[in-house]
N, C-alpha and C positions, 0 to 999 in steps of 0.2 A: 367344326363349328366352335364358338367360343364356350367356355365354360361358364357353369353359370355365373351373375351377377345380378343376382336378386331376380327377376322377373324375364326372361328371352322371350322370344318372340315364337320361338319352338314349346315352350314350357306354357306359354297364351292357353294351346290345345291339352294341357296334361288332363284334366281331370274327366271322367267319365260322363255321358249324358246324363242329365239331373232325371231323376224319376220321377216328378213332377211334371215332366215336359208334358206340356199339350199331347192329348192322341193325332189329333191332326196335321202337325208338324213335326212333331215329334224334338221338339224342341223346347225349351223353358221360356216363358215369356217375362219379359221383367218390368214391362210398362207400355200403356198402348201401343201394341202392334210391333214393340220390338224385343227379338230373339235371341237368346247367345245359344253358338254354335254347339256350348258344354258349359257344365254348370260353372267349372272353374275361370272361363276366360270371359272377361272383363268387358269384351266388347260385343256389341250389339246390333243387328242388322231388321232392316225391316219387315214386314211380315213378306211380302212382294218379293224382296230380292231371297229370299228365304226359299218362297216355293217356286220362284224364275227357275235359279241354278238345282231347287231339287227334282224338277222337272224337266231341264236341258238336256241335251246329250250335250256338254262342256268338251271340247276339245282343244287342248292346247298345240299347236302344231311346231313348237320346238321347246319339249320339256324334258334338259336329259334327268334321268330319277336319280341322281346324285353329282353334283358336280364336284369330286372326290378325283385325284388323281393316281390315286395307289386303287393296286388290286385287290387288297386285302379289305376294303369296301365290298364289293362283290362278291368277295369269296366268303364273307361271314353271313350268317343267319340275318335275318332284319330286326332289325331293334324293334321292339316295343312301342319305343315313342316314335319312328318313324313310319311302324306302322299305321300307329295313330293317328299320326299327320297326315298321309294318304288318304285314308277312309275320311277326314273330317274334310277333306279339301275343296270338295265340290268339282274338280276334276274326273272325267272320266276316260280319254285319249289322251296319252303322252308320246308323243313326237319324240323319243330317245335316239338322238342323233349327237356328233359331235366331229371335229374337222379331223380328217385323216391325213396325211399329205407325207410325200417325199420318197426317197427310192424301195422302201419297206412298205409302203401303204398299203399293199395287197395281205402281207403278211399280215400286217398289223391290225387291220381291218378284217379277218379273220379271227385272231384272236379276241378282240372287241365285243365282237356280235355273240362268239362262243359266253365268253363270260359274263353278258347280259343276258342273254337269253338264258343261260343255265342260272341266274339270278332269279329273273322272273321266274322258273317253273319251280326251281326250288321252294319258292313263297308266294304258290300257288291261291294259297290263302288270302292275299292282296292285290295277286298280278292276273292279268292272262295276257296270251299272245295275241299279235292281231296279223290273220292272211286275207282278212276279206272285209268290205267296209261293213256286211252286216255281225261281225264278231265284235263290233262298237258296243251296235245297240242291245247284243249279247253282256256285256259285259256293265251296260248301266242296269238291266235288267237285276243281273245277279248282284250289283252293288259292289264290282271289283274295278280297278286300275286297270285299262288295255293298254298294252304296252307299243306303241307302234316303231319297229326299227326302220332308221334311216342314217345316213350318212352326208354331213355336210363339206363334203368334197368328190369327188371322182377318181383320184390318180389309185385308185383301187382297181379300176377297171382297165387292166394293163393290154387286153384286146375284146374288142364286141362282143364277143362270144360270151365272156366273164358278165353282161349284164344279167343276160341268162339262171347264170350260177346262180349270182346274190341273191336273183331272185326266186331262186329254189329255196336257197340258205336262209330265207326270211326279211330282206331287203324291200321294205315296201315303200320310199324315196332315195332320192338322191339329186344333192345338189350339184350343180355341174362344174363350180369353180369355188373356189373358199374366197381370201383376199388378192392370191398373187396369180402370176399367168398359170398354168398349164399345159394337158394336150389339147384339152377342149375349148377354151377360151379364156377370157382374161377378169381377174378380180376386182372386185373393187379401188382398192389404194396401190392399182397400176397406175404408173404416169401416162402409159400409153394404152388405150384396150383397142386392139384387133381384132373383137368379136369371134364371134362362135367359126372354130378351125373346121379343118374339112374331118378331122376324128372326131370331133366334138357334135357335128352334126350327123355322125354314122350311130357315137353314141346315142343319141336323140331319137333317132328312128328307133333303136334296140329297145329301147326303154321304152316307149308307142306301144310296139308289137308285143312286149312282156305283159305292162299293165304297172309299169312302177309310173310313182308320179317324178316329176322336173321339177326342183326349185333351183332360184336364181337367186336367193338372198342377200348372198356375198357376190356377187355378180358385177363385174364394170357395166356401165351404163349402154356401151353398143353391143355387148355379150348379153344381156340383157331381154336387149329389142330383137336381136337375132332372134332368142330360144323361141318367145313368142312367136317371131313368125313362121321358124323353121318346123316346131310342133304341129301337128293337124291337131291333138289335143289337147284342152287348155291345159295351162301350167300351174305355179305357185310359187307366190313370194311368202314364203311360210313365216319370216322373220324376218322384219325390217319397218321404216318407219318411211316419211314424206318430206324428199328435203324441202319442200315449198315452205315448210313451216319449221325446218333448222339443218342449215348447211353444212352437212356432214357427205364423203364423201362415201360410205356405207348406205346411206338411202336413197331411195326411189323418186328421178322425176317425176312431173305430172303424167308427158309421154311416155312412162313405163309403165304407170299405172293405170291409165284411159288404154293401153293396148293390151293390160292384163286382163282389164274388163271386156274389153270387145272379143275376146276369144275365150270369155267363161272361166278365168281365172281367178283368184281367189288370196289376197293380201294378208298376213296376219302383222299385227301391231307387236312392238315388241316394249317391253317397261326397263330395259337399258337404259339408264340416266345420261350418258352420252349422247344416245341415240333421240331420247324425247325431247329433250332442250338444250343449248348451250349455256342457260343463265340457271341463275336462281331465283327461286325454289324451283326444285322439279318433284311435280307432285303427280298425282294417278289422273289432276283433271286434265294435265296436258299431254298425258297418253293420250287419252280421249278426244283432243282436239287434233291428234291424228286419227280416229277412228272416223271423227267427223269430216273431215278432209278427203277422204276416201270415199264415203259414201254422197258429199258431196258431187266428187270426182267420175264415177262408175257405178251410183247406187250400194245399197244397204247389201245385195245380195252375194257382193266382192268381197267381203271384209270381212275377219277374223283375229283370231288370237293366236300367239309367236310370241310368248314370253321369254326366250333366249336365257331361261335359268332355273334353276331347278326348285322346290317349293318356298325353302329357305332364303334362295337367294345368295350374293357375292359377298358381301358386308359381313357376312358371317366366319365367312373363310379361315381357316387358320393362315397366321401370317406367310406361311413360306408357301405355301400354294397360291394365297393372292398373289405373290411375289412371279411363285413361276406363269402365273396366267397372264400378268399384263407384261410379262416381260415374252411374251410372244407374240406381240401387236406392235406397228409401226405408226410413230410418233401422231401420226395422223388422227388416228383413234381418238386421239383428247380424250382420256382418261382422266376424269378427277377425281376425288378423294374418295367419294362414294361411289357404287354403281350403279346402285338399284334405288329407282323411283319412291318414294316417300310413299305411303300407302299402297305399294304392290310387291312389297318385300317381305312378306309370311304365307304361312300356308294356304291361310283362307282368302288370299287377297282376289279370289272370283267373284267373291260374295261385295268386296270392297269396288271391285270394274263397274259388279252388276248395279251398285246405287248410285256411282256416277253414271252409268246409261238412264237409269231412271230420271234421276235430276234434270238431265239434259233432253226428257220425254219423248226418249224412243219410246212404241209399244212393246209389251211383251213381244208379238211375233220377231219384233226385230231384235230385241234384245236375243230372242235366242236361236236367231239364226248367226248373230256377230260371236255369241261362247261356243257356236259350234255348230251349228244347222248347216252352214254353207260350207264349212271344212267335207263336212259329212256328205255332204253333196259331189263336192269336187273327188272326193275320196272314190264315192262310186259311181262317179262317171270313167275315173282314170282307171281305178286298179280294174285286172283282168279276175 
């Protein structure tokens, strides 16, 4: 991340809870009805979206806990301040996932999981592990981070048998194509997609009978409509948005999403600035006008959160890792300057979702079925 420069966006959260905070909230009040998170940060949230997300199970379904590409991330102790940032996030499932691919994947993908997982236990103190969908509400209970591992590709799974493994090894999704073809089927920014292969569909079954979940995030469009129908269980578009509302070749037609729903599936919205708008401004209300679009589409009970980045966000990046992350995506992406959504690019920005669903007057129930009620549902319908 960058260093500082007077005020970051990480540094919002430095200072400790005010000891004044309300008993009831536990929070500092600074003027009718509105909260700062900590007494140090500047910003204020209303009394509502305060106790919405303190009482949600919040799940984000693709949050990896660092988007850092050196190992030496994982191998040290957790900072301080990023502990801090966790605990204030209003987060309680993170979807730590990330795309594996190519003739090493397996290997690779071992190594991965070992040094996340040995991360989370390590900092025991802010993480736990998740093998079951009630270690969730284990872990809002106790007021820690559950760590949920996932992989957003497949070529890990070099024969059936191995979906098995992973999911001994702590594998609790798997997406079935990243962007490009596969064995299983084909990605998104294929010229051509061939839908779900005859592997693709053996993995599918294997995954059923285990209790891992399916996403299709990165999914071409008839790869896509396959998984749904080839699944007896619904699936998950853990990450991605609605191209009806910006023509990207990454998101989801209506017909993926009306069959996501008709089989108990479960969308998450992602605050990728490519991905929410093609123009400007892209801001957190036009995330939102995909959340709305969805619930339009398939009901309130489909639709979740897939924030596709870690608390901080891409903007932050030090330059040579921005560098190497968009220099592994094809021109198609339309990557511009920024990445990350104007008001959904800090720690707390649940708290930030949760007032524009207010605005837009969802009820509570719905509000927090969309931070995570329906994730948690889908969760323990699928896993075994």
């Amino acid at each position: 991340m960058q260093q500082d420069e007077g005020v970051t966006r990480r540094r919002l959260l430095g200072g400790g809870v005010a000891a004044a905070a309300a008993a009831v909230t536990g929070f500092p009040m600074i003027n009718l009805g509105e909260y700062r998170l900590h007494a140090a940060s500047p910003k204020a949230y209303s009394r509502r979206a305060v106790d919405l997300v303190r009482k949600s199970l919040v799940i984000d379904m693709l949050a990896p806990l660092k988007i850092d590409f050196r190992p030496e991330y994982f191998a040290a102790p957790l900072s301080e301040q990023d502990a801090a940032d966790f605990r204030a996030c209003g987060i309680t499932g993170f979807h730590n996932a990330v795309g594996i691919g190519g003739p090493d994947a397996r290997t690779d993908t071992l190594a991965w999981m070992s040094g996340w997982q040995g991360f989370a236990g390590r900092n025991a103190h802010v993480f736990s592990l998740v093998g079951v969908a009630s270690d969730l509400d284990r872990a809002k209970r106790e007021k820690k981070c559950a760590v949920i591992m996932g992989l957003q590709n497949s070529d890990h799974f070099e024969k059936v048998e191995d979906v098995k493994l992973f999911y001994q090894l702590g594998q609790r999704c798997s997406q079935l194509t990243y962007n490009s073809q596969n064995r299983l089927g084909s990605g998104s920014t294929e010229r051509v997609d061939g839908g779900i292969t005859d592997y693709g569909a053996a993995i599918i079954k294997a995954m059923n009978e285990v209790g891992m979940l399916i996403d299709v995030s990165h999914s071409g469009d008839r790869t896509t409509l396959d998984a749904i129908d080839i699944s007896p269980r619904p699936i998950a578009i853990t990450h991605s948005n609605c191209r009806a509302l910006n023509d990207h070749p990454r998101l989801k037609r209506d017909d993926a999403i009306k069959a996501l729903g008709a089989k108990g599936g479960v969308m998450g919205i992602t605050g990728v600035r490519n991905f929410v708008s093609a123009t400007e401004p892209t801001t957190i209300a036009n995330m939102v006008d995909h959340i709305d679009h969805v619930v339009k589409l398939i009901g309130v009970d489909h639709v979740g959160i897939g924030s596709d980045a870690d608390l901080n966000g891409y903007d932050d990046m030090p330059a040579d890792q921005a560098a190497k992350l968009r220099g592994g995506y094809k021109s198609s992406y339309a990557f511009r300057e920024k990445l990350d959504t104007d008001g959904f690019d800090h720690p707390t920005k649940v708290y930030d979702l949760t007032e524009e669903l207010i605005r837009r007057n969802y009820s509570d129930a719905n509000i927090a079925a969309i931070l995570g009620g329906n994730f948690r549902r889908l969760l323990g319908d699928t896993w075994a």
